[in-house]
C-alpha positions as CSV (number, residue, x, y, z in Angstrom):
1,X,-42.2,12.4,12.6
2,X,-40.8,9.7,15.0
3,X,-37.7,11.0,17.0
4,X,-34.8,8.4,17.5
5,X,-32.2,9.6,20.1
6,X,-28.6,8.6,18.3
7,X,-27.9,7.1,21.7
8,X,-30.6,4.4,21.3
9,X,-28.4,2.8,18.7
10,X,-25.2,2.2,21.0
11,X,-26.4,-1.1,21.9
12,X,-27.8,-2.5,18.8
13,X,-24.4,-1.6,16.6
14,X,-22.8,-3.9,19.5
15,X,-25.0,-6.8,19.4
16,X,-24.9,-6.6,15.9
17,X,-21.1,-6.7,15.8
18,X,-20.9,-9.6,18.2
19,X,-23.4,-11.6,15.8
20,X,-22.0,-10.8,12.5
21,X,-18.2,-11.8,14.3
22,X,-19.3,-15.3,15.7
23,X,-22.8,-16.2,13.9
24,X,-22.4,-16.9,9.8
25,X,-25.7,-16.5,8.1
26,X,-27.7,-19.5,7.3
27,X,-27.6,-18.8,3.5
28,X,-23.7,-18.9,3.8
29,X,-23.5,-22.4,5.7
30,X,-26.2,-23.6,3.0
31,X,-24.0,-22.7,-0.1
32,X,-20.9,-23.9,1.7
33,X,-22.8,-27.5,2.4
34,X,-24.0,-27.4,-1.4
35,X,-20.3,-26.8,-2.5
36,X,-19.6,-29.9,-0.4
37,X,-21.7,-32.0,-2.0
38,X,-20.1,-31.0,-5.4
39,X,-16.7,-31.7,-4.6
40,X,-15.2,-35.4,-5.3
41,X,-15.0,-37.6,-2.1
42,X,-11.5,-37.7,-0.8
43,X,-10.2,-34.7,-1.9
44,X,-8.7,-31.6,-0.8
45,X,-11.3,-29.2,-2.1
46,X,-14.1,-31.6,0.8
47,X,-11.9,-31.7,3.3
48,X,-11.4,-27.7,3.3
49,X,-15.3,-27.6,2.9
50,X,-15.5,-30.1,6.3
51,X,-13.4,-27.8,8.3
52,X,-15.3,-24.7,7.5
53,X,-18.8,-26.1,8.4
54,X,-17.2,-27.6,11.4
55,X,-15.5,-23.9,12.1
56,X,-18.4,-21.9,11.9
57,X,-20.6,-25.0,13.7
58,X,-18.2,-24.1,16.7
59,X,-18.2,-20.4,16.0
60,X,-21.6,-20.3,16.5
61,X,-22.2,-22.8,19.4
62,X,-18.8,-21.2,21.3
63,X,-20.2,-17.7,20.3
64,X,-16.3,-17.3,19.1
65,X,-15.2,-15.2,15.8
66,X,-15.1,-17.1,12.9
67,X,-12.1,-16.0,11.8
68,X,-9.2,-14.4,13.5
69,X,-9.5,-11.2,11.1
70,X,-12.9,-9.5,12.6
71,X,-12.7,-6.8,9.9
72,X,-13.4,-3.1,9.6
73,X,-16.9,-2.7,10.5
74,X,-18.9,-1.4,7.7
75,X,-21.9,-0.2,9.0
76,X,-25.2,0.2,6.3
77,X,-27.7,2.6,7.5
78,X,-31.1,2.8,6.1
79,X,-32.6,5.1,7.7
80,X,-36.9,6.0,7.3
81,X,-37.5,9.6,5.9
82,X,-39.9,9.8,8.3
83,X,-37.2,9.8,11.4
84,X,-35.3,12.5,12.9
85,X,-32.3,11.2,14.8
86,X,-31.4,13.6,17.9
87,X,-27.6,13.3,18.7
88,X,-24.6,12.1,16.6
89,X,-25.5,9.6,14.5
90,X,-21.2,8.6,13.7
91,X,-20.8,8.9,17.2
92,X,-23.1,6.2,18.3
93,X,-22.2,3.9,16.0
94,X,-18.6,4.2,16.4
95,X,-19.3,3.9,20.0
96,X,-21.4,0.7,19.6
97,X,-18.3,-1.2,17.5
98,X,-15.9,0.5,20.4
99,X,-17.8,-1.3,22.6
100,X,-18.3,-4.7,21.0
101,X,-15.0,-5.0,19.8
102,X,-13.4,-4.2,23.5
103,X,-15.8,-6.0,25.4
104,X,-15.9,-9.1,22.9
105,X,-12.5,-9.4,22.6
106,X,-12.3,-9.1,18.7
107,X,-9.8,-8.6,17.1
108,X,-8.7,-4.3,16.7
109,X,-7.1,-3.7,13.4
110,X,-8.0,-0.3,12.4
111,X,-5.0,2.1,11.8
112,X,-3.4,5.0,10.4
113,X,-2.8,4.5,6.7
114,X,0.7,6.5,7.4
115,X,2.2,6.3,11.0
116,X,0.5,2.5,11.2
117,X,-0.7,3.5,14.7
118,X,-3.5,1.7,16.0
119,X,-6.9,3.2,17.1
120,X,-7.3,0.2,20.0
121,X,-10.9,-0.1,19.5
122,X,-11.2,-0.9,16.0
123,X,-12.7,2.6,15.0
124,X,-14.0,4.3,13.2
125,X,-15.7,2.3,11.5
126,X,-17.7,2.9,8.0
127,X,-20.7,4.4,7.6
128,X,-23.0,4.4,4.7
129,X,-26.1,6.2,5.2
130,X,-29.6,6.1,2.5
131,X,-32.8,7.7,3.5
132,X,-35.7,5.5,2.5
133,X,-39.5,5.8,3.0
134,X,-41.2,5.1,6.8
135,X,-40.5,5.9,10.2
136,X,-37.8,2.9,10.9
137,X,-34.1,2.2,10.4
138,X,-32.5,-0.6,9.7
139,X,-29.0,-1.5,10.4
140,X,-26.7,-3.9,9.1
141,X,-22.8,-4.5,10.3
142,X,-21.1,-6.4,8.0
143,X,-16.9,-6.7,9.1
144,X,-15.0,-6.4,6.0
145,X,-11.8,-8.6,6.6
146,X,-9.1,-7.2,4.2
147,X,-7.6,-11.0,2.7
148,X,-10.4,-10.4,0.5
149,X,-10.7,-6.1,0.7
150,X,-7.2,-6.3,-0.8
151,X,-7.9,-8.1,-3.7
152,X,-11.0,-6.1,-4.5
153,X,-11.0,-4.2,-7.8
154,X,-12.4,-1.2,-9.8
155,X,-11.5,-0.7,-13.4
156,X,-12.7,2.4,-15.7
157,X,-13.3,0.6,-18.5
158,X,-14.6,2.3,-22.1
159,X,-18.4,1.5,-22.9
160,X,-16.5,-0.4,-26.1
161,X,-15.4,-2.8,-23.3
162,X,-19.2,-4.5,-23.5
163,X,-20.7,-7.1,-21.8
164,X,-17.5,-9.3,-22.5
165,X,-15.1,-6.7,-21.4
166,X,-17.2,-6.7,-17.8
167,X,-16.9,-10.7,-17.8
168,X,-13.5,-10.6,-18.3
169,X,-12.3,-8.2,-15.6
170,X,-14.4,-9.9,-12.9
171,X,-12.7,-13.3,-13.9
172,X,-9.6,-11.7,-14.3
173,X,-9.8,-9.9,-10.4
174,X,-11.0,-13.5,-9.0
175,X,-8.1,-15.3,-10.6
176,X,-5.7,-13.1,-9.4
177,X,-6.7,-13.3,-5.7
178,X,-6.3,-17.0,-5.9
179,X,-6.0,-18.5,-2.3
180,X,-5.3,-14.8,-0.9
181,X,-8.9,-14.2,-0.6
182,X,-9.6,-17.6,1.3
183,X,-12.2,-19.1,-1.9
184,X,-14.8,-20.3,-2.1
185,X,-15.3,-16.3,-2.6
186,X,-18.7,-13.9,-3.1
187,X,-18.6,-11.8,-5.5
188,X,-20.0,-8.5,-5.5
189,X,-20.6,-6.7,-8.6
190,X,-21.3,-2.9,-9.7
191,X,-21.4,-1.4,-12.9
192,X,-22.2,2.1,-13.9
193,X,-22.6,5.5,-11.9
194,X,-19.2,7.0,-10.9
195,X,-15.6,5.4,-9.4
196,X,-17.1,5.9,-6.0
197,X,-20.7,5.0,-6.6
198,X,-19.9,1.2,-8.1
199,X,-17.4,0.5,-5.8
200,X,-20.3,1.1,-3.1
201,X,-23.2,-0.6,-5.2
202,X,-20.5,-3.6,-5.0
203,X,-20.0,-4.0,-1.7
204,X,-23.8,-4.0,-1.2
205,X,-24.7,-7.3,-3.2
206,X,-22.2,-8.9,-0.8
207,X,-25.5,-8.3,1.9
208,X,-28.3,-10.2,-0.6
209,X,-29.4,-13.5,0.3
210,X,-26.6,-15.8,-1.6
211,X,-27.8,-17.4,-5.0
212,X,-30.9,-14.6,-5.4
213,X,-30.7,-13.3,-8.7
214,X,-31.2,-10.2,-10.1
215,X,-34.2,-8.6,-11.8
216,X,-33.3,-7.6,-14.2
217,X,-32.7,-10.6,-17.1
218,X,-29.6,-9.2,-18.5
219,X,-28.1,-8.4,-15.2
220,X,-28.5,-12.0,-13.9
221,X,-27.2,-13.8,-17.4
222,X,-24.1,-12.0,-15.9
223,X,-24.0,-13.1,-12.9
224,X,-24.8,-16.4,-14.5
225,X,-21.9,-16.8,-16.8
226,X,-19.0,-15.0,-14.3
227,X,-19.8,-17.6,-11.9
228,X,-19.9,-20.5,-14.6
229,X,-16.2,-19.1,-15.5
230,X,-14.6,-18.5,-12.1
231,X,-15.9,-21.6,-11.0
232,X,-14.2,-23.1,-13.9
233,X,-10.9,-21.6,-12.9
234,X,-10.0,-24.6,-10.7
235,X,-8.9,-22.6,-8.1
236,X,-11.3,-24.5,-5.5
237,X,-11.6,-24.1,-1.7
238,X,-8.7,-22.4,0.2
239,X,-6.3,-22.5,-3.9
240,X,-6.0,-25.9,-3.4
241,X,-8.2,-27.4,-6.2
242,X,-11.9,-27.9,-7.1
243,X,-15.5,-27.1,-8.6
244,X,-15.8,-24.1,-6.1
245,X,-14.4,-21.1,-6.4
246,X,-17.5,-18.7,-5.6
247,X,-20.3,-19.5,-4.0
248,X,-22.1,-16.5,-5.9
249,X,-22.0,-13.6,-8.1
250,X,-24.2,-10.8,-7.3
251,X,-24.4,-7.8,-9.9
252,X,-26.2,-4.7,-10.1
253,X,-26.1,-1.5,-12.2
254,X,-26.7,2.0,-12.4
255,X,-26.6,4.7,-15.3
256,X,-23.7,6.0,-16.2
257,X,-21.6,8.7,-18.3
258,X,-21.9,8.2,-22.0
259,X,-18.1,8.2,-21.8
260,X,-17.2,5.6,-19.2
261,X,-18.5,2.1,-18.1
262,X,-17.2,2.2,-14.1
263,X,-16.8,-2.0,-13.0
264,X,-16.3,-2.3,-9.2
265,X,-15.6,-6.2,-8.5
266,X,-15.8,-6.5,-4.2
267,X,-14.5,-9.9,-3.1
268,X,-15.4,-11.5,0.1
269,X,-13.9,-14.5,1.7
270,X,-16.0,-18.1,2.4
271,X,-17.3,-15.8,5.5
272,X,-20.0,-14.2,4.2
273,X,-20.5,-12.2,7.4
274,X,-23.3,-9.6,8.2
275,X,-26.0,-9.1,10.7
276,X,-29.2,-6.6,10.4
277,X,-31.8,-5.4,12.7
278,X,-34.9,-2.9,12.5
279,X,-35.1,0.0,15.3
């Protein structure tokens, strides 16, 4: 049994915060230079593309935010079933975004749902905890800006719905965020378990490597095809026109109820952002 004090993870939540604000992943600038290259020369759709390599160029050499909107920091947990963690594990992580997001100047945008009254430190911020096998844990940050949050979706739809009726709500959710979700989008996909359950599998294909598939054959012809329509929408870069709407669909399942066929559809904006590290 390895013995982690909850303490010890203060500092790599904040570092991780700061990276995940100012540095996007390389897979993210890659699928936003490929989307370049299939847009026509001279149009809007390139020039949008230009700026947001040039942005997140600057964002990373400036160490600078991305984008003004830093998120609510959703915090992924995986920690080794061989690790006992001594302390408060919510406490150290809310403490390590505290910390970044005061000391790094980010933007604080967590609130009361009801009064509207700010927390001033942009806490607390999400945690999702899983137990896997070995003695390590690995944590990933990944600010959830709420252009894209807000146009998220998750539909109960009977099993008679199909394959169809899951290809149809996804393109249906992306077309109505149009420009509010500031395309080209990711799309995150769950289908199956409960209400709660998808909408979680969902937000955690936002974290795979953009353009990896899934495993399973039938899950990936899926991904295949919703990306082939939305990109088809002509909604393009920013609303303003082109061959990119998504960069990627990423879908995963889970079983289900007999009765019900849960669809959880997570957007998130060009800015693909999350950071991980091992302790």
């Amino acid at each position: 049994m390895r013995i982690v004090q909850a303490a010890q993870l203060i500092e790599p939540i904040r570092r991780l915060c700061l990276r995940a604000c100012c540095n996007l992943p390389t897979d993210a600038v890659s699928a936003l230079a490929s989307a370049r290259e299939r847009e026509e020369t001279g149009s809007a759709a390139k020039s949008v593309l230009d700026q947001l390599l040039e942005n997140q160029q600057l964002a990373r050499e400036k160490f600078r935010p991305i984008c003004q909107d830093t998120g609510m920091a959703v915090v992924f947990a995986d920690i080794g079933q061989d690790v006992f963690i001594q302390g408060d594990l919510t406490a150290a992580v809310n403490e390590g975004v505290r910390l970044a997001y005061t000391e790094g100047y980010l933007r604080k945008s967590v609130l009361d749902p009801l009064t509207r009254r700010n927390t001033e430190d942009n806490t607390p911020a999400v945690l999702h905890v899983r137990f896997v096998s070995g003695d390590r844990i690995t944590l990933t940050v990944a600010p959830k800006g709420f252009g894209s949050e807000n146009m998220s979706r998750v539909f109960m739809l009977p099993p008679s719905a199909g394959i169809e009726g899951i290809l149809t709500h996804i393109l249906t959710t992306v077309q109505d965020a149009g420009a509010s979700a500031c395309p080209p989008v990711v799309v995150g996909v769950g289908i199956g378990g409960t209400m709660e359950s998808c909408a979680l599998l969902a937000k955690r294909q936002l974290l795979r490597p953009l353009g990896e598939r899934a495993a399973r054959e039938d899950v990936a012809a899926i991904e295949q095809e919703a990306l082939r329509r939305i990109n088809q929408s002509g909604i393009g870069p920013m609303g303003l026109g082109g061959n990119t709407t998504a960069l990627a669909v990423h879908a995963a399942v889970e079983p289900t109820h007999i009765a019900g066929l849960p669809l959880a559809v997570n957007i998130q904006c060009h800015a693909c952002r999350h950071a991980s590290c091992e302790v």
